[in-house]
N, CA, C and O atoms as a GROMACS GRO file, in nm:
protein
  384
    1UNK      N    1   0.317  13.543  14.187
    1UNK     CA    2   0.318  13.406  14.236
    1UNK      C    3   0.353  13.308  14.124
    1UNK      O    4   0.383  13.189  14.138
    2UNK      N    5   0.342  13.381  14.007
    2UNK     CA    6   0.294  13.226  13.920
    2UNK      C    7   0.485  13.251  13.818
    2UNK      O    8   0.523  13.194  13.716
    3UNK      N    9   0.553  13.347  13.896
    3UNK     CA   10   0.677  13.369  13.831
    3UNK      C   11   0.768  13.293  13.928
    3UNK      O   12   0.870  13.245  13.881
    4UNK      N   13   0.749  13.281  14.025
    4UNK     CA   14   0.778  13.209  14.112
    4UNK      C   15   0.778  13.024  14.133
    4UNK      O   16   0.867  12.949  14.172
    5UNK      N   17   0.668  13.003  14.097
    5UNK     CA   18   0.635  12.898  14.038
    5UNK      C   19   0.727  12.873  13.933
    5UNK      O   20   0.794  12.772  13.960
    6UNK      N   21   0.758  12.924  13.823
    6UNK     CA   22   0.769  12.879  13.710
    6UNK      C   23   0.963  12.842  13.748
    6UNK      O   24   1.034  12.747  13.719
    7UNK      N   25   0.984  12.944  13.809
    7UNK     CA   26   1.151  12.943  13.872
    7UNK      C   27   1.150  12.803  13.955
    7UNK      O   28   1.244  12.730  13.924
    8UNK      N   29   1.093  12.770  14.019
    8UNK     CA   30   1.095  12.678  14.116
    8UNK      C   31   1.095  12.543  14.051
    8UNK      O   32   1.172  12.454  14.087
    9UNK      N   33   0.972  12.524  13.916
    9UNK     CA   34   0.976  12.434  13.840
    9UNK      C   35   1.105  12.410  13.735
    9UNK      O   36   1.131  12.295  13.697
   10UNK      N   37   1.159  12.490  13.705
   10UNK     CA   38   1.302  12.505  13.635
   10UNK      C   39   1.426  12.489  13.750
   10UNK      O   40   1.540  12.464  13.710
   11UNK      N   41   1.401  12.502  13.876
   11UNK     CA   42   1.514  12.452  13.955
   11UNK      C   43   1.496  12.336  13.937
   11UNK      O   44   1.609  12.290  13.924
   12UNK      N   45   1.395  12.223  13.922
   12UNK     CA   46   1.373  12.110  14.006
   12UNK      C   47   1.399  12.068  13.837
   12UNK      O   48   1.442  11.955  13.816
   13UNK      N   49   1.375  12.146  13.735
   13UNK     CA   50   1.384  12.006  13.596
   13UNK      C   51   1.523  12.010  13.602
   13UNK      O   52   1.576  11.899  13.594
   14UNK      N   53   1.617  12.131  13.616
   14UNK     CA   54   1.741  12.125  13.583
   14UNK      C   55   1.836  12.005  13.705
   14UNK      O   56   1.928  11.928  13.678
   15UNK      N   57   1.762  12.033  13.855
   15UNK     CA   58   1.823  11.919  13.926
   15UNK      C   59   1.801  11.769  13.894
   15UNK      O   60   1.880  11.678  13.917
   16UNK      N   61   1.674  11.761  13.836
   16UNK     CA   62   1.622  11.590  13.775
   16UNK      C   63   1.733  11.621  13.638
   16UNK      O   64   1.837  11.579  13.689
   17UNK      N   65   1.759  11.650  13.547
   17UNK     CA   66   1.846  11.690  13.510
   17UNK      C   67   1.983  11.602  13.564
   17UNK      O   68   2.023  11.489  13.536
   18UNK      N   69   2.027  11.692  13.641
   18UNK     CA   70   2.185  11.634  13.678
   18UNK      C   71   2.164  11.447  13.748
   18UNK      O   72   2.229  11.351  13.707
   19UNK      N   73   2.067  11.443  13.844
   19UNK     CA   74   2.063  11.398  13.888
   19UNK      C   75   2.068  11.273  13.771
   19UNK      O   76   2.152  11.186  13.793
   20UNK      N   77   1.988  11.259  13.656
   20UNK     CA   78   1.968  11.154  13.541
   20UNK      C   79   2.117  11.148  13.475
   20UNK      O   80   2.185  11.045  13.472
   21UNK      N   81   2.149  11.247  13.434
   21UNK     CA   82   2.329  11.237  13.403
   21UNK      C   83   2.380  11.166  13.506
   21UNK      O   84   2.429  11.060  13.470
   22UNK      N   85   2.383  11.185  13.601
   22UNK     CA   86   2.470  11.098  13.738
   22UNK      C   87   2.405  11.006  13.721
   22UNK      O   88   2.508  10.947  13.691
   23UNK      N   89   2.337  10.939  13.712
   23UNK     CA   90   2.300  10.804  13.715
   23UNK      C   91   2.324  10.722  13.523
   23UNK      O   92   2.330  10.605  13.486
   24UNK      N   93   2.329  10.793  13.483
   24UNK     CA   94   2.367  10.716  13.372
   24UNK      C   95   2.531  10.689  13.394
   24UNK      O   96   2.589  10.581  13.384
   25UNK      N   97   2.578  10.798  13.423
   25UNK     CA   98   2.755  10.800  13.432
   25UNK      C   99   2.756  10.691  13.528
   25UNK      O  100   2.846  10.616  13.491
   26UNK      N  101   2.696  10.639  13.644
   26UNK     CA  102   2.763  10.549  13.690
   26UNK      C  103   2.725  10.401  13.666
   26UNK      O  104   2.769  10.304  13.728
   27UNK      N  105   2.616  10.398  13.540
   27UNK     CA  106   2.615  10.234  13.502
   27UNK      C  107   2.683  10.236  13.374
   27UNK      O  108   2.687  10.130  13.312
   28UNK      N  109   2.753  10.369  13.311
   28UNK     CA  110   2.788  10.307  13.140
   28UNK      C  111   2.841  10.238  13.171
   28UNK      O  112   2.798  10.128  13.136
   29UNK      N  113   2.981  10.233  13.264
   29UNK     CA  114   3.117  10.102  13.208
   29UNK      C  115   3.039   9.999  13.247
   29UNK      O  116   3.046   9.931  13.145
   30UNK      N  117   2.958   9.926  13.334
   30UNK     CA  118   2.882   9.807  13.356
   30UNK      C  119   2.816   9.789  13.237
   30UNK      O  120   2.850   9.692  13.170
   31UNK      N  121   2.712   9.877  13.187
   31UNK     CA  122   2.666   9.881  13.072
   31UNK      C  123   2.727   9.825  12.920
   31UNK      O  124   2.698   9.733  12.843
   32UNK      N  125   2.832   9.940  12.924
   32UNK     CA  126   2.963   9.893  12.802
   32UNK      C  127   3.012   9.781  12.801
   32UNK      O  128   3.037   9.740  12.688
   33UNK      N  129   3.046   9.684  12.922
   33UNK     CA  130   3.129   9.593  12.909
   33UNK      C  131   3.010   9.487  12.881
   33UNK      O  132   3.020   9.393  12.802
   34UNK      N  133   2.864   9.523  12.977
   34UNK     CA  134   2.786   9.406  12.888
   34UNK      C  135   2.726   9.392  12.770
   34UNK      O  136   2.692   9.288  12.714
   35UNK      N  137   2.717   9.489  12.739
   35UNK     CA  138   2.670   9.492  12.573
   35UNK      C  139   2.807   9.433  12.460
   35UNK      O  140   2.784   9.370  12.358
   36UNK      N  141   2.964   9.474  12.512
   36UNK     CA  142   3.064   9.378  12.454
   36UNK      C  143   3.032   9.294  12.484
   36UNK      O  144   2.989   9.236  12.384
   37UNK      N  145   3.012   9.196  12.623
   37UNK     CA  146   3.008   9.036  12.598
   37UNK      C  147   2.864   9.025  12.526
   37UNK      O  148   2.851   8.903  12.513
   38UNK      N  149   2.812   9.054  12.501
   38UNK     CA  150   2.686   9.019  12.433
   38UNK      C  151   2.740   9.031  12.256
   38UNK      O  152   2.719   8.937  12.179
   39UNK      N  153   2.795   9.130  12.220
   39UNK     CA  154   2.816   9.113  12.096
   39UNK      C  155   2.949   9.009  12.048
   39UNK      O  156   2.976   8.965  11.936
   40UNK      N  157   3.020   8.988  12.181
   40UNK     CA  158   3.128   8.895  12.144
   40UNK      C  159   3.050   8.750  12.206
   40UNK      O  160   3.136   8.677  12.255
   41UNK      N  161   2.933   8.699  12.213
   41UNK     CA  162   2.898   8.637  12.268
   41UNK      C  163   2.808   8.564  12.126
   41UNK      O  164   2.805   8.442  12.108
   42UNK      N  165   2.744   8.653  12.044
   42UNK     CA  166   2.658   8.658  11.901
   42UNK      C  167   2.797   8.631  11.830
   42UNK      O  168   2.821   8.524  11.773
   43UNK      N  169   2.868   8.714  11.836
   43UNK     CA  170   3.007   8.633  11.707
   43UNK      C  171   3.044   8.523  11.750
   43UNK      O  172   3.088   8.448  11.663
   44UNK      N  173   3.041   8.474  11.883
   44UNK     CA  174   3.090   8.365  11.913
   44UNK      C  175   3.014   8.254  11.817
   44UNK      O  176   3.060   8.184  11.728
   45UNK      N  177   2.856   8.265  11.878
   45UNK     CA  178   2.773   8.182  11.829
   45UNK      C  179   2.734   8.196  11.632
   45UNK      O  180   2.677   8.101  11.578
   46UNK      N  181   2.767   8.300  11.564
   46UNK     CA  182   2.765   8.313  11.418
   46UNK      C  183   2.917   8.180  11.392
   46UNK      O  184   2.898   8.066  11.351
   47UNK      N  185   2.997   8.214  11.413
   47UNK     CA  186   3.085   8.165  11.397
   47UNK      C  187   3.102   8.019  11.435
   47UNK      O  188   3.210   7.965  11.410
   48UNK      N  189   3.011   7.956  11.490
   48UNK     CA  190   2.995   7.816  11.500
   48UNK      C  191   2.945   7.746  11.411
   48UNK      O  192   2.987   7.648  11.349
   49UNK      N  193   2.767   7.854  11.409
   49UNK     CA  194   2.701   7.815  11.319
   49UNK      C  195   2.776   7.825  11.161
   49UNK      O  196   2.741   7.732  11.088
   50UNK      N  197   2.845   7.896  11.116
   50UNK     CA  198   2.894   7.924  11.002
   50UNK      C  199   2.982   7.771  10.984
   50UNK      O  200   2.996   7.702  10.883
   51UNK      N  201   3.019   7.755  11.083
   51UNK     CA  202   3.129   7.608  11.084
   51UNK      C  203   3.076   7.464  11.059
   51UNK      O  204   3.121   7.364  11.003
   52UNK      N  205   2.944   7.499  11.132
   52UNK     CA  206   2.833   7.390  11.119
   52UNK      C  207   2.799   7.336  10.968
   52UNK      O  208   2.792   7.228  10.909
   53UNK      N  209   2.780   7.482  10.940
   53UNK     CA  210   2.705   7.468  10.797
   53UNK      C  211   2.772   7.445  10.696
   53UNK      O  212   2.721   7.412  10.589
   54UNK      N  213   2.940   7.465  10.723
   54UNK     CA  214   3.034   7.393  10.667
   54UNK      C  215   3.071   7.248  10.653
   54UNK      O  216   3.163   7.214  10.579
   55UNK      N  217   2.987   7.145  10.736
   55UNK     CA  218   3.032   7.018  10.757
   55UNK      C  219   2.927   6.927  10.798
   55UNK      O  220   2.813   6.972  10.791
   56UNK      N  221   2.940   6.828  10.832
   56UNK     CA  222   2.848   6.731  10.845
   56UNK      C  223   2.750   6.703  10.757
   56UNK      O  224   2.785   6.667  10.644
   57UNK      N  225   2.608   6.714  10.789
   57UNK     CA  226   2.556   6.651  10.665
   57UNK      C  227   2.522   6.764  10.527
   57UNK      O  228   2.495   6.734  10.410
   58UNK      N  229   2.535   6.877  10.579
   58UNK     CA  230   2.582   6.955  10.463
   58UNK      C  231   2.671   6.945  10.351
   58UNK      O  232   2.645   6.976  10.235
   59UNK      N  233   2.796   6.892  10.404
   59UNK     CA  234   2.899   6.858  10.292
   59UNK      C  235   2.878   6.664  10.275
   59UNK      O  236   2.974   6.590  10.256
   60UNK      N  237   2.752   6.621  10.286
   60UNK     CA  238   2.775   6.437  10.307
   60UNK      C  239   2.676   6.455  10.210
   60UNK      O  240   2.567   6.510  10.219
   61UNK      N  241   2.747   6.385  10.090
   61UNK     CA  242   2.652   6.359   9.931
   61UNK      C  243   2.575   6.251   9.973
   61UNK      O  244   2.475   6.240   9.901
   62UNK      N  245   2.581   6.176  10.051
   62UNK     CA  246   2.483   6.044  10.077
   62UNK      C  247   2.362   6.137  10.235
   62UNK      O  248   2.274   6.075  10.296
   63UNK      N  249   2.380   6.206  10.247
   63UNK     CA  250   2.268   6.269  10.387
   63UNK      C  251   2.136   6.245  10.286
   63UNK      O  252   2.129   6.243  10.163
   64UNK      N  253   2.078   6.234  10.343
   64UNK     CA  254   1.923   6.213  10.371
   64UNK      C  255   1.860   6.356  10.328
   64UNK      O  256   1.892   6.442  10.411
   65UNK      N  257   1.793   6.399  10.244
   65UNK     CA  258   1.755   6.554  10.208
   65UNK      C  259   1.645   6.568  10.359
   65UNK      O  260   1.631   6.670  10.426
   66UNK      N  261   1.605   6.486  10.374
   66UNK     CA  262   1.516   6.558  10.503
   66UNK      C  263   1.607   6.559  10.636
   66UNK      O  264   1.573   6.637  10.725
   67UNK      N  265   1.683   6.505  10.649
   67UNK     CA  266   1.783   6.582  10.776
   67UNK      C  267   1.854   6.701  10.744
   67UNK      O  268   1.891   6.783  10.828
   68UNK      N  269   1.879   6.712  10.586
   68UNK     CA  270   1.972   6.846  10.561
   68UNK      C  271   1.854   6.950  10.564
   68UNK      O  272   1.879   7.070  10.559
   69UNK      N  273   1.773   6.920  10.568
   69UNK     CA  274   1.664   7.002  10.562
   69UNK      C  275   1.602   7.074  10.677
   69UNK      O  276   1.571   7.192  10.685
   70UNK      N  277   1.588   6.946  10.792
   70UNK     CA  278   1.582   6.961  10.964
   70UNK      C  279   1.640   7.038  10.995
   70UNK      O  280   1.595   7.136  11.053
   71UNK      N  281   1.862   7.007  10.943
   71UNK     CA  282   1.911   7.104  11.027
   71UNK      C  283   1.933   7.218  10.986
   71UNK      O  284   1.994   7.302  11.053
   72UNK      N  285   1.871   7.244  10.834
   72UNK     CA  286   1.866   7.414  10.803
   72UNK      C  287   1.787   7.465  10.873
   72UNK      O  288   1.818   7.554  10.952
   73UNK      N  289   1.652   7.415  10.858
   73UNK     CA  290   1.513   7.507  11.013
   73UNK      C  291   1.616   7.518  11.116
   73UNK      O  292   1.624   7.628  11.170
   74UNK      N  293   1.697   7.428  11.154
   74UNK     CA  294   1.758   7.452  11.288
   74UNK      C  295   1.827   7.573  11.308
   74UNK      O  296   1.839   7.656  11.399
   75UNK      N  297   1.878   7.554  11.166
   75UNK     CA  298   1.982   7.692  11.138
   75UNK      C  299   1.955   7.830  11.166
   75UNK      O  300   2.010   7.923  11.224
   76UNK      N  301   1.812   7.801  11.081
   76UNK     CA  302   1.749   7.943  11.031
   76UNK      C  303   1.690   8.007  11.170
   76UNK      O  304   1.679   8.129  11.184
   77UNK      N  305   1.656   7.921  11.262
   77UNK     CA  306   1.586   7.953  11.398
   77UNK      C  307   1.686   7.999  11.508
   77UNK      O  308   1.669   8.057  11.615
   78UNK      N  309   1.783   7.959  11.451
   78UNK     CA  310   1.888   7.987  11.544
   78UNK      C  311   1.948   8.128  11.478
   78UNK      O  312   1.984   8.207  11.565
   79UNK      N  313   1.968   8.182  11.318
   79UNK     CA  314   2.023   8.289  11.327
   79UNK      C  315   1.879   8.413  11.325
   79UNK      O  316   1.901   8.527  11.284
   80UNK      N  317   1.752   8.376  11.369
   80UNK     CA  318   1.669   8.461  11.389
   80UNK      C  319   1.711   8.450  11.498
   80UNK      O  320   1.819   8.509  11.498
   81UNK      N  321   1.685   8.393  11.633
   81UNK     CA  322   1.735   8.416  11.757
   81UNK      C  323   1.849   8.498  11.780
   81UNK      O  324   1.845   8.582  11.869
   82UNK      N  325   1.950   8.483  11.709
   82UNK     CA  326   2.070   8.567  11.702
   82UNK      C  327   2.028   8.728  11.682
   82UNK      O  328   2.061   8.827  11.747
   83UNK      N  329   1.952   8.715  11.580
   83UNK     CA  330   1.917   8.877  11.444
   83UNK      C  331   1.836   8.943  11.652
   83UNK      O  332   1.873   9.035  11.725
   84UNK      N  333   1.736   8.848  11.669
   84UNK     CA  334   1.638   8.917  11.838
   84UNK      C  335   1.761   8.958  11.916
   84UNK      O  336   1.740   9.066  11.972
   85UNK      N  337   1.910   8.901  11.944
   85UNK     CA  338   1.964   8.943  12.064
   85UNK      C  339   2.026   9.072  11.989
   85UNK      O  340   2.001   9.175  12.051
   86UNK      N  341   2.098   9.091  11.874
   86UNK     CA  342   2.142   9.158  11.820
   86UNK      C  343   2.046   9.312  11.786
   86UNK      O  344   2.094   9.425  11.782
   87UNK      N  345   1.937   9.284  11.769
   87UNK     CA  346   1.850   9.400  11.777
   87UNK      C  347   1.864   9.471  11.933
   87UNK      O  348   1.885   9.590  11.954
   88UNK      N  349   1.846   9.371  12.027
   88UNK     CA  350   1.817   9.388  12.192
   88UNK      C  351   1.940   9.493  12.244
   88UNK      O  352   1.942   9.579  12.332
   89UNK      N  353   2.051   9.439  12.135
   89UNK     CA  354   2.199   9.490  12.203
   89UNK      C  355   2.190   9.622  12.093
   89UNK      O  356   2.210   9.734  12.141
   90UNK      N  357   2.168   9.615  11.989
   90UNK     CA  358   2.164   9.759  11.922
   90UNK      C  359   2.105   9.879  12.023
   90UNK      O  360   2.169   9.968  12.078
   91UNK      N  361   1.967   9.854  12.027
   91UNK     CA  362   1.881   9.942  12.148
   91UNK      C  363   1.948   9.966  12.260
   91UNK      O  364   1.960  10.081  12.302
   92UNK      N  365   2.019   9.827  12.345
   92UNK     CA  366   2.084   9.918  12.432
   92UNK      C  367   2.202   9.933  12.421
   92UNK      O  368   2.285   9.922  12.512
   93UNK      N  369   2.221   9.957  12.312
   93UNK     CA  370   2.427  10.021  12.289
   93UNK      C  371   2.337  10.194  12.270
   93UNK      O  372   2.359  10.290  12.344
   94UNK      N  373   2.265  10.194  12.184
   94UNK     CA  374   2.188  10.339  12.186
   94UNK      C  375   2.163  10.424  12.266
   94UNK      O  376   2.177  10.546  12.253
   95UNK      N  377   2.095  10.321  12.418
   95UNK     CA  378   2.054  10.436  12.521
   95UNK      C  379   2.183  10.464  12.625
   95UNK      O  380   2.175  10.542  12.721
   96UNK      N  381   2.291  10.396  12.594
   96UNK     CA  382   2.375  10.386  12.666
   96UNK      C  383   2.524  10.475  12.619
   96UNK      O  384   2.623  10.471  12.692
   0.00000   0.00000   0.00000
């Protein structure tokens, strides 16, 4: 009985099995294409900020040290927010 069992339990892991392959195969390309706009979505936004920090009161010898100062926190909060989506999209470029 208990050989029987054990066959029966090995049909059913190998069908959960296929069955988990088939279901991954039919969300990668949904998957793939959103994890690209997500990483072309983070370069979008690096690439602003990088532009930012190129101009305004960054490059203005008369700014005020406590606004250049404001909009670095601004900065810095914004490329931690970035570093969180970029982790989020690492993990799921991984399981995917």
């Amino acid at each position: 009985m208990r050989h029987d069992d054990l066959r029966e339990a090995a049909s059913r892991f190998v069908d959960a099995l296929a069955a988990g392959r088939e279901w991954l195969a039919e969300r990668r390309e949904g998957q793939a294409a959103a994890l690209g706009a997500e990483v072309a979505a983070v370069k979008a936004e690096l690439a602003a900020l990088a532009a930012a920090l190129g101009g305004g009161v960054f490059v203005d010898a008369g700014a005020a040290a406590a606004e250049v100062v404001q909009q670095l926190d601004r900065a810095e909060e914004r490329v931690a927010a970035l570093r969180v989506r970029r982790l989020r999209a690492d993990r799921s470029g991984l399981l995917w």
